[in-house]
Steps between C-alpha positions, in 0.01 A plus 500: 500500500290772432535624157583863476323603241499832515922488505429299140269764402744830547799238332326388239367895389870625578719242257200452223629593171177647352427821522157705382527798210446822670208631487399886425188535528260518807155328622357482815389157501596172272175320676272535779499171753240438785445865498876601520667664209823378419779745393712426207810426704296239701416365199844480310633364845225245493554464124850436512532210735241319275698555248771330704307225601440434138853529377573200763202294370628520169819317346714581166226701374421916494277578781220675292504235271428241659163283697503429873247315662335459147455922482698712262764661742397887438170388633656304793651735629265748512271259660791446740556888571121521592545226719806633659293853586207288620744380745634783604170632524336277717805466731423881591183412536544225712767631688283768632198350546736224747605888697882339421727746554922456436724486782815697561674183346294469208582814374834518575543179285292658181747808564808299484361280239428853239766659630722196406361381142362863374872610350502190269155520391469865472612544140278265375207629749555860472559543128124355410320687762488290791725696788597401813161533670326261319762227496526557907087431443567208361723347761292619753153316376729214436641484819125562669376260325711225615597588827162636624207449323617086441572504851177621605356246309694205536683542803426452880099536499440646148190321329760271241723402787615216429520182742822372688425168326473615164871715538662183681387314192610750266806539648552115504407498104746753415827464733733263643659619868837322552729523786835414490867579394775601256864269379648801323650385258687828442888498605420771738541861407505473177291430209698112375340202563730236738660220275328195378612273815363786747153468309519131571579531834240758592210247351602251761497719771151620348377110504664447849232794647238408344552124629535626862213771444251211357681259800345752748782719623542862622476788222739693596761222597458370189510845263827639717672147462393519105605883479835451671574160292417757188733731603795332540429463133379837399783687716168689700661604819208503723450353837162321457355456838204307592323771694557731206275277300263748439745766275577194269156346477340550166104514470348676178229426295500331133241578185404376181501792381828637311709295621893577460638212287754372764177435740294322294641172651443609814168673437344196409640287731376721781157442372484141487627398822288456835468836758727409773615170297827409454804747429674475151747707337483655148836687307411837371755715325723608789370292822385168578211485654390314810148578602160321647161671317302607811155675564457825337291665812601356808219657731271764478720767548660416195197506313400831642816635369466358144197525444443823330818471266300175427209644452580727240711224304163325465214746487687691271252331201226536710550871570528590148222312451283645789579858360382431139246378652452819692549778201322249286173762439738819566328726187790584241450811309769547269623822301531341176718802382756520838533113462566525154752759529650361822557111244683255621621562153733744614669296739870428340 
């Protein structure tokens, strides 16, 4: 569950359509942050994936032209880039100040991921001044930022840790667990749908296991005798066996959140029903469904294994949040010639 940002971040630079006018002339510095001078590719980089952020924000209407958050957008964004090298700035900062250092791993995985995404962002990148270097920067601070410096914050012992009770809750506010099993409604090995008869009888054999489920029978009697009913129907040639119950047992976890149409039944379903209530099944595009909605962290091991992919789902506000907070009186001293000549303007 956790979000992998920085995978979005190298994906969203490498398939962007917009690309920056070259630029011929030189300056040291487009403005001075904190005390650090920031280059002009640092500043196109940071400048560019404002501008990004502001071509999603706005709808039918030329980016340039138009008012987000109540601000003309030329002056949004370069709020936004400013922002963005705060950031990056104070994750540095921070990042040494914690003595965080990147494993073997970590940099192996910022390797693969420049190595990987570089080729399709390099002719936008490298034809406005911003090479290969700076991009793998980028990633880098990105990938610091969320991996170690949020960690050291919010995970095991940092100062914003949050509490097992507040990621149980969380996690309870957000997802449905459900346990159960598939009717394929698939004739086997192919991609057609069993005839209208087949569908009829695979809803009775769906109703007859959840009867005997909610009538207090064995799991795994009851999902081999439903699975081999189903495929005398389907044409599945498996032996289901009872003490195989495990490979055909189906536990996953449902969201609110962009929800495929074909689950929508079955997502909300899943989140009105009792934990450990009664089972129910629920017909989704190729499968019916037969399923009980059961406790989304079963024991503290569970939540020990969650709880950081839950913790960054939601801190994530908070973090952003803490670190404007953070770069909040960071001095800004601003070339008003480099930023001029390095406009957003130019960006096509």
């Amino acid at each position: 569950m956790i979000i992998k940002r920085i995978a979005a971040v190298v994906l969203t630079i490498a398939m962007a359509a917009a690309t920056l006018t070259g630029c011929s002339k030189n300056y040291e510095k487009v403005v001075t942050i904190d005390g650090v001078d920031v280059a002009p590719n640092m500043y196109l980089y940071a400048q560019y994936m404002a501008y990004l952020e502001a071509d999603e924000l706005v709808e039918d209407e030329d980016v340039l032209s138009a008012t987000i958050e109540e601000t003309p957008a030329k002056d949004w964004i370069h709020a936004k880039t400013i922002e963005n090298l705060k950031k990056y700035i104070w994750v540095e900062k921070t990042a040494e100040e914690m003595g965080a250092e990147l494993t073997a791993e970590d940099t192996e995985y910022i390797d693969y991921q420049s190595e990987y995404y570089w080729p399709m962002a390099e002719s936008i990148m490298a034809a406005n001044g911003i090479g290969e270097e700076t991009y793998k920067k980028n990633i880098t601070n990105e990938y610091v930022s969320e991996y170690v410096v949020f960690q050291g914050l919010y995970g095991t012992d940092g100062e914003k840790e949050p509490s097992d009770e507040a990621v149980v809750e969380y996690m309870d506010g957000k997802y449905a667990r459900i346990k159960g099993f598939e009717l394929s409604k698939m004739v086997s090995g192919t991609e057609d749908f069993i005839d209208a008869q087949g569908l009829a009888d695979m809803t009775v054999i769906a109703v007859e296991a959840t009867n005997r489920l909610n009538n207090g029978e064995d799991f795994n009697t009851v999902m081999v005798d439903a699975l081999t009913a189903a495929a005398e129907i389907n044409g599945d040639e498996t032996e289901y066996k009872v003490e195989d119950g495990a490979k055909y047992t189906v536990e996953r976890y449902l969201t609110k959140e962009n929800v495929a149409s074909y689950e929508e039944v079955l997502t909300a379903n899943a989140f009105t029903i009792d934990v450990d209530g009664e089972w129910v099944y629920d017909d989704v595009e190729k499968e019916i469904v037969v399923y009980q909605r059961v406790k989304n962290l079963k024991d503290q091991t569970e939540i020990d294994y969650y709880k950081l992919s839950l913790t960054h789902e939601m801190c994530a506000d908070d973090y952003a949040d803490y670190i404007a907070e953070q770069t909040a009186a960071y001095e800004v001293i601003e070339d008003a010639a480099a930023v001029g000549y390095y406009s957003v303007e130019k960006i096509k």
